[in-house]
N, C-alpha and C positions, 0 to 999 in steps of 0.2 A: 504494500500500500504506500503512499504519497506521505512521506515527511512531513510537507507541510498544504493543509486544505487549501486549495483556494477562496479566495469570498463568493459567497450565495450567489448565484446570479437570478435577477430578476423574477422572481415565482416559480422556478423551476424547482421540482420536488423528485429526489431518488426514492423509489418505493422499493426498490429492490434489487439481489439479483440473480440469477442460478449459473452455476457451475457447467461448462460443457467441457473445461479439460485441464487437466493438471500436470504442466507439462516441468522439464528440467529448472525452468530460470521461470516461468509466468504461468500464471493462471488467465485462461481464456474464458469471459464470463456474460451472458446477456443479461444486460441492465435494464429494467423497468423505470422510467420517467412518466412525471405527468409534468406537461407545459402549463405556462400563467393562465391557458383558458378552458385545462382541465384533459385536454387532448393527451392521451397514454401514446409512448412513443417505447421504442426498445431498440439500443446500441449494443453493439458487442465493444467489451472492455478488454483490455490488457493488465491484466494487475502484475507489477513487477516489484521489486524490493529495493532498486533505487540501486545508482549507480556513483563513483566518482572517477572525476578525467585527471590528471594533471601533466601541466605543460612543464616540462624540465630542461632549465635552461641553463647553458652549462658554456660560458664565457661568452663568446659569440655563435653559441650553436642553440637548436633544437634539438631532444632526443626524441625521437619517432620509432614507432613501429609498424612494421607493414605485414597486418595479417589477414589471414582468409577469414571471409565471411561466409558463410553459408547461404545466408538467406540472400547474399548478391551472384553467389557462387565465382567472386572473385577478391582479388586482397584490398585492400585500402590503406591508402600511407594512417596514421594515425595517432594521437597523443597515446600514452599509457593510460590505461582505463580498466576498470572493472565493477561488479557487481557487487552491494552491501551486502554482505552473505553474511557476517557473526552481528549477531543480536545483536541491540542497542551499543554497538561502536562507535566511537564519536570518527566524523566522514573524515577530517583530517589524518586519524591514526590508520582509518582504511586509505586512504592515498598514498600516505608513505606506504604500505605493507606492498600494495598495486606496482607501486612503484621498482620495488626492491622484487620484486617478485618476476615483473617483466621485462626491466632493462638491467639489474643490477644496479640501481644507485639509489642513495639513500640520500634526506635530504637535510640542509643543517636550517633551512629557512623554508616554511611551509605555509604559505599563506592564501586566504582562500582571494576567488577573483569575479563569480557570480554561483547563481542557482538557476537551475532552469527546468522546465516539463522539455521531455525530447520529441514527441508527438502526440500532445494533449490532445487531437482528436480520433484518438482509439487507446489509450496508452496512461494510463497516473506515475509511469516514471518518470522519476524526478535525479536530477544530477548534481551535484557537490562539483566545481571544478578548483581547483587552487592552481598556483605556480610556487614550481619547487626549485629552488638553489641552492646553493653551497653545497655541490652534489660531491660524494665520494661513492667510491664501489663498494659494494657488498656481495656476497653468491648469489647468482638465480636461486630463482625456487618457481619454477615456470608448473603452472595448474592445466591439465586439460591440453586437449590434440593439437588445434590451433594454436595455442599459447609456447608450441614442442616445434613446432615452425616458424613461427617468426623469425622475421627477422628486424634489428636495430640498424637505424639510419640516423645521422647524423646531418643537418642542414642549415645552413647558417642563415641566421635572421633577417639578414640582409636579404634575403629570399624567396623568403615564404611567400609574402604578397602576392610577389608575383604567381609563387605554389598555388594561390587559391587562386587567383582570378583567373589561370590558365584551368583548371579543374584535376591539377595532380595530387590536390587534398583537397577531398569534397565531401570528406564526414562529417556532421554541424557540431559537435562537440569539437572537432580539432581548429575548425576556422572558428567557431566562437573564441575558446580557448587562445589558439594564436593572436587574433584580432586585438582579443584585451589585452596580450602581452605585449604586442607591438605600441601598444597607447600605453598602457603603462611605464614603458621603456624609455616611449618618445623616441620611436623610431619606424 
């Protein structure tokens, strides 16, 4: 479920919802609504457990990973990222662990940079993103098939912009993520 609710919108009322499937990462679930003029409506939802990104910046570089997606059935360049998966963890302790887990670097300055829903209209995942620096190594500890494939790319900031607006990073967590680092940077 969603960290944090969003506010009511205008009369719309959740009456419910049932269960059609309980998969590895989400629950797939038809929700009953009644609109402000009583009109019953039904959405299929995504319940997911909330994820965090973090952009790790490491002198004048990016670290990136580029891995297979399934559901595109190809790789995408992409920040380090993962799934809230240990109960009531504070997102920052799950981003460094993300972090150390998928690139090998841990971080001495962890700060967050927004929150976001990644496709509020079917989805209440919500994302923690920070940026990480004063990076040093530490061991992988890589989770899961895809995560046994990646691979680490290194890209210099001077860059990326151009990485997005050409479409060779086109995940919206990585160009979010980047975007505010480059403003933050002032660069």
């Amino acid at each position: 479920m969603t960290e944090a609710a969003p506010p009511s919108s205008a009369g719309f009322r959740r009456l419910g919802e049932r269960q059609i499937h309980q998969g590895y990462v989400v629950t797939l679930v038809e929700g009953e609504f009644a609109a402000p003029d009583g009109t019953h409506m039904w959405r299929d939802i995504v319940h997911h457990p909330g994820a965090v990104a973090v952009v790790a910046v490491d002198g004048d570089d990016v670290v990136l990973v580029r891995q297979y997606r399934a559901a595109l059935d190809s790789s995408l360049l992409e920040i380090p990222a993962g799934k809230r998966d240990v109960d009531d963890e504070d997102p920052a302790v799950t981003a460094v662990r993300e972090l150390e887990e998928e690139v090998g670097l841990t971080a001495g300055s962890i700060v967050p940079l927004a929150r976001f829903y990644n496709s509020p209209g079917f989805s209440d995942e919500y994302c923690h993103l920070f940026l990480a620096t004063d990076l040093r190594p530490v061991p992988l500890a890589r989770e899961g098939i895809e995560e046994e494939w990646m691979t680490i790319e290194r890209v210099r900031l001077d860059d990326v912009a151009e990485m997005i607006a050409s479409g060779a990073i086109e995940d919206a967590k990585s160009v979010i993520g980047l975007l505010l680092t480059l403003r933050r940077l002032r660069r």
